[in-house]
MDTraj code that builds the backbone (N, CA, C; nanometers):
import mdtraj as md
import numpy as np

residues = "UNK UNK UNK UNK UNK UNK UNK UNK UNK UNK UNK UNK UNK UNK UNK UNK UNK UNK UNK UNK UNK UNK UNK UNK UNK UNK UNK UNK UNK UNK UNK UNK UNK UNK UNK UNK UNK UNK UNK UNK UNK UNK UNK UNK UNK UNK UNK UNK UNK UNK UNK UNK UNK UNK UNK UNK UNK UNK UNK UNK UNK UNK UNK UNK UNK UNK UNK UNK UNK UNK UNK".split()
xyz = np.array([
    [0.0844, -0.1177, 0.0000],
    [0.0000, 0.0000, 0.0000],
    [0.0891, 0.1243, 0.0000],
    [0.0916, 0.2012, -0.0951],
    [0.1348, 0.3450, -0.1445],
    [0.0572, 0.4676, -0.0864],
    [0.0787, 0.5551, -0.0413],
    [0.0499, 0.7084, 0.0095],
    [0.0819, 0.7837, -0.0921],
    [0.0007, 0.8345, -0.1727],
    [0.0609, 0.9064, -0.3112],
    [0.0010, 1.0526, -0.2785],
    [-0.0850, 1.0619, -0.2078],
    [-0.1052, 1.1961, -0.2052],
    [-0.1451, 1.2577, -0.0446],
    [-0.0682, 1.3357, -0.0122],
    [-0.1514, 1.4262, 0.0885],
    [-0.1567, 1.5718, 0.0846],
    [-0.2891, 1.5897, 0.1071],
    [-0.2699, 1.7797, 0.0545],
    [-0.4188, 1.8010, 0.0579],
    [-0.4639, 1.9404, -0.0432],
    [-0.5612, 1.9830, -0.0140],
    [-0.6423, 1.8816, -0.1591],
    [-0.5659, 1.8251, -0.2909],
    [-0.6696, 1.7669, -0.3172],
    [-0.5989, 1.6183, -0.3618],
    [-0.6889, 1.5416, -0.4686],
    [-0.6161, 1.3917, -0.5001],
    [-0.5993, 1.4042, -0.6638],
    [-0.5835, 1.5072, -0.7117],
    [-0.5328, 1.5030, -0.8579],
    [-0.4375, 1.3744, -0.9115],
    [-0.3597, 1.3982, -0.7798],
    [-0.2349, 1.3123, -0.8977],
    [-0.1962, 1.1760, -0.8271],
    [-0.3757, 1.1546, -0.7595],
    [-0.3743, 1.0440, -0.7529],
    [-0.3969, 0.9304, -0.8624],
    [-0.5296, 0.9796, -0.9609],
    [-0.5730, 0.9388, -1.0716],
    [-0.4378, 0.8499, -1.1784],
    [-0.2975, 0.9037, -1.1299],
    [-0.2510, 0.8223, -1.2631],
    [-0.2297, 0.6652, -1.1895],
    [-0.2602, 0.6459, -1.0445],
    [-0.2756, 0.4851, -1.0531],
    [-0.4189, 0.4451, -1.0334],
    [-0.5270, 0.5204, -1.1173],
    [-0.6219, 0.4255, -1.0909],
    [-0.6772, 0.3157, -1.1406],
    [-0.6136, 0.2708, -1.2463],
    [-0.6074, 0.1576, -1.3370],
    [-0.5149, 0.0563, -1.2882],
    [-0.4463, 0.0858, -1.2430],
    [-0.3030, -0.0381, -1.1742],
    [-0.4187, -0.1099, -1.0131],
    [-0.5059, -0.0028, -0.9663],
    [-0.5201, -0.0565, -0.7993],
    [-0.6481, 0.0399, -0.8099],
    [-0.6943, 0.0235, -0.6480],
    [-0.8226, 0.0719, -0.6028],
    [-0.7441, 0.2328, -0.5334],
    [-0.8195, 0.3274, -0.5194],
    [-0.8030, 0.4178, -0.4953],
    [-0.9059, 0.4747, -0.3440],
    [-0.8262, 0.5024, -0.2450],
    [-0.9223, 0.4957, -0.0925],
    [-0.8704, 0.6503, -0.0406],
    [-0.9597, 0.7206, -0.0423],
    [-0.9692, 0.8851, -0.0138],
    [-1.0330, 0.8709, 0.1129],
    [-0.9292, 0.9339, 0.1845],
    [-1.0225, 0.9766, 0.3354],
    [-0.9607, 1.1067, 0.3713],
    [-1.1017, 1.1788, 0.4827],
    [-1.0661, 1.3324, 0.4707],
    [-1.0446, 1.3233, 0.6092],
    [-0.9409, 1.3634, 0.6407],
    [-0.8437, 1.4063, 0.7900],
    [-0.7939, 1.5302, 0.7876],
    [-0.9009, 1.6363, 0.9066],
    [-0.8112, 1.7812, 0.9490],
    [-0.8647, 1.8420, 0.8306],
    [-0.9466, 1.8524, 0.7353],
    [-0.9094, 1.9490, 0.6130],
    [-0.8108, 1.8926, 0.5290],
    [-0.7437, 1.7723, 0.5667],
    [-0.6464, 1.7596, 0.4569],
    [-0.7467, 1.6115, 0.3643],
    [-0.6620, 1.5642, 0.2485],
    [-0.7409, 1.4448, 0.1881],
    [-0.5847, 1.3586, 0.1284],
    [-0.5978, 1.2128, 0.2634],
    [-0.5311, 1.1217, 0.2227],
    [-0.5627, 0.9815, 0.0966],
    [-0.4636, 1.0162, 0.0329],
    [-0.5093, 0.9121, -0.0422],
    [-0.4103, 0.7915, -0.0870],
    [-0.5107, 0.6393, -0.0488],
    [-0.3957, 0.5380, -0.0136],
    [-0.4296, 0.4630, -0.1556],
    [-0.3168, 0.4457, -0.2532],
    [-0.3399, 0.3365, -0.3583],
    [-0.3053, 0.1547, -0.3122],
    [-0.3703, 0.1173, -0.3642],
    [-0.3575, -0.0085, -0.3069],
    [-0.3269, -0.0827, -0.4208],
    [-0.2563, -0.2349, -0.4365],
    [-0.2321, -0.3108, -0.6172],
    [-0.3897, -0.4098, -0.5362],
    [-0.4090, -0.4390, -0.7268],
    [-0.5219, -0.5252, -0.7318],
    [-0.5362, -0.6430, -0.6434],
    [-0.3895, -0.7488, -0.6220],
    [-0.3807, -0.8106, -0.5226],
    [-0.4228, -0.8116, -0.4013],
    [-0.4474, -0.7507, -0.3057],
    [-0.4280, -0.6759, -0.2100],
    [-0.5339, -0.6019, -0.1627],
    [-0.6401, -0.6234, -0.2247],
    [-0.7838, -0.5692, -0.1544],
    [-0.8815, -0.5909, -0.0710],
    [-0.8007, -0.6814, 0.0681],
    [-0.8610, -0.7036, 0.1374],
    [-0.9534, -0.5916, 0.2339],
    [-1.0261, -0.5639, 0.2091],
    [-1.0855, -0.4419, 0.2835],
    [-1.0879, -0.4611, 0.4603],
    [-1.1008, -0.5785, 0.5236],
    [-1.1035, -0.5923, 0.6313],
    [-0.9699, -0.4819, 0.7165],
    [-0.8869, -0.5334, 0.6849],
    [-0.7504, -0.4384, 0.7336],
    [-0.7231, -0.3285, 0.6846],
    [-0.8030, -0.2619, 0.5652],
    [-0.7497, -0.1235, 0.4977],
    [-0.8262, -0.0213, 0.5884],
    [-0.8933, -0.0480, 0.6863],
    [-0.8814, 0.0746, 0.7248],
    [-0.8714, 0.0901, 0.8552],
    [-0.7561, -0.0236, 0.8991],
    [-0.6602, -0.0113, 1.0095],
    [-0.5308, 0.0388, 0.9477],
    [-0.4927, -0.0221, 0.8484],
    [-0.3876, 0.0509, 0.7725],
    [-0.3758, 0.1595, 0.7420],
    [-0.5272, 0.2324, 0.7278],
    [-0.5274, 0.3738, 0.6861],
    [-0.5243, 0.4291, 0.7721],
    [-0.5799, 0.4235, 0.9328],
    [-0.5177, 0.4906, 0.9902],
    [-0.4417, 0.4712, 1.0504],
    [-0.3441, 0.3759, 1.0479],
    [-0.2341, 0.4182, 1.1421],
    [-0.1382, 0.4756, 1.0247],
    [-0.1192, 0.5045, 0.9164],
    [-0.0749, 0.5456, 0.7861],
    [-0.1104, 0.7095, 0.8276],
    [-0.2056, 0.7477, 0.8424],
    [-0.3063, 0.8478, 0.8475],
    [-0.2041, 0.9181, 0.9810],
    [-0.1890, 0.8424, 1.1397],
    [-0.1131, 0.8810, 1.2007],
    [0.0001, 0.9400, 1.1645],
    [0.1314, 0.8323, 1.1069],
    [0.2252, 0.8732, 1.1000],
    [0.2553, 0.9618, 1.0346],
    [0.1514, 1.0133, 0.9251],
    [0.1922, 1.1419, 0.8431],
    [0.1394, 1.2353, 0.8831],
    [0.0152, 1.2665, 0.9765],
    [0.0195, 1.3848, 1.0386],
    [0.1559, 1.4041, 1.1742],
    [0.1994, 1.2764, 1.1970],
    [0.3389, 1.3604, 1.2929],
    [0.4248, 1.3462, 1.2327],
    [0.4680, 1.3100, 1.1252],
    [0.5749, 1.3294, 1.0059],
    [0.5723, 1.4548, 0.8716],
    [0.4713, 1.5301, 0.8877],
    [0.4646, 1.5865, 0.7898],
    [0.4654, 1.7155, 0.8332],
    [0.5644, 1.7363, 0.8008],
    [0.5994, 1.9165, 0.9110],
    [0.5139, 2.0328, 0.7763],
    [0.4798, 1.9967, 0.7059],
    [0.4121, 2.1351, 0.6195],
    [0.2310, 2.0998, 0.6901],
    [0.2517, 1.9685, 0.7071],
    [0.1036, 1.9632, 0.7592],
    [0.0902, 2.0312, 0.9408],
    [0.1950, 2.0028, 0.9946],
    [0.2447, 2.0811, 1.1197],
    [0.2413, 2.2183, 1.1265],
    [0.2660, 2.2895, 1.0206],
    [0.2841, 2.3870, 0.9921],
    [0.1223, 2.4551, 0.9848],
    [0.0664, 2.4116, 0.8761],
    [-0.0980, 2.4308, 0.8789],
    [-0.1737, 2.4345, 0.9469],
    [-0.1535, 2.3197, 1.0094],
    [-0.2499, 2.3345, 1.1381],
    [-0.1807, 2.4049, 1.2572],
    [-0.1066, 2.4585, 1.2429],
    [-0.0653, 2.5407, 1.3810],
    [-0.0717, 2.7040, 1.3494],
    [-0.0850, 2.7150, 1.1984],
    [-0.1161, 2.8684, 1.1793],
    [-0.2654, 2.8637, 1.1401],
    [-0.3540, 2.8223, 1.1503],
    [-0.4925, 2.8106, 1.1406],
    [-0.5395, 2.8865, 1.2328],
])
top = md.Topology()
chain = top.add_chain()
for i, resn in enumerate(residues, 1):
    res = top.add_residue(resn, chain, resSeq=i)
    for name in ("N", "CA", "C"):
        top.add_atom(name, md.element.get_by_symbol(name[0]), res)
traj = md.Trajectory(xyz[None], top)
């Protein structure tokens, strides 16, 4: 599972949506988006994966640190 986009939208998520499934979730104002391969679509665990995925990039992502602290 790939993290291809975090930000305000999922544009440039679209160039894998033919390779895998595409899973948008909206956290804070921001919109994570997790590509997943066709293999691999077990839905039961994707959205334990998403958030603890979801965690580590809001405390890893210092521009997202940044945003939400000048809000």
């Amino acid at each position: 599972m790939n993290v291809t986009k975090i930000g305000k939208n999922v544009k440039e998520a679209g160039k894998h949506r033919e390779e895998g499934r595409i899973i948008k979730r909206r956290v804070r104002d921001y919109c994570i988006v997790v590509w997943m391969e066709k293999k691999k679509r077990k839905s039961t665990s994707v959205e334990k994966d998403i958030e603890k995925i979801t965690e580590k990039l809001i405390k890893n992502n210092k521009e997202m640190i940044k945003y939400l602290a000048n809000r």
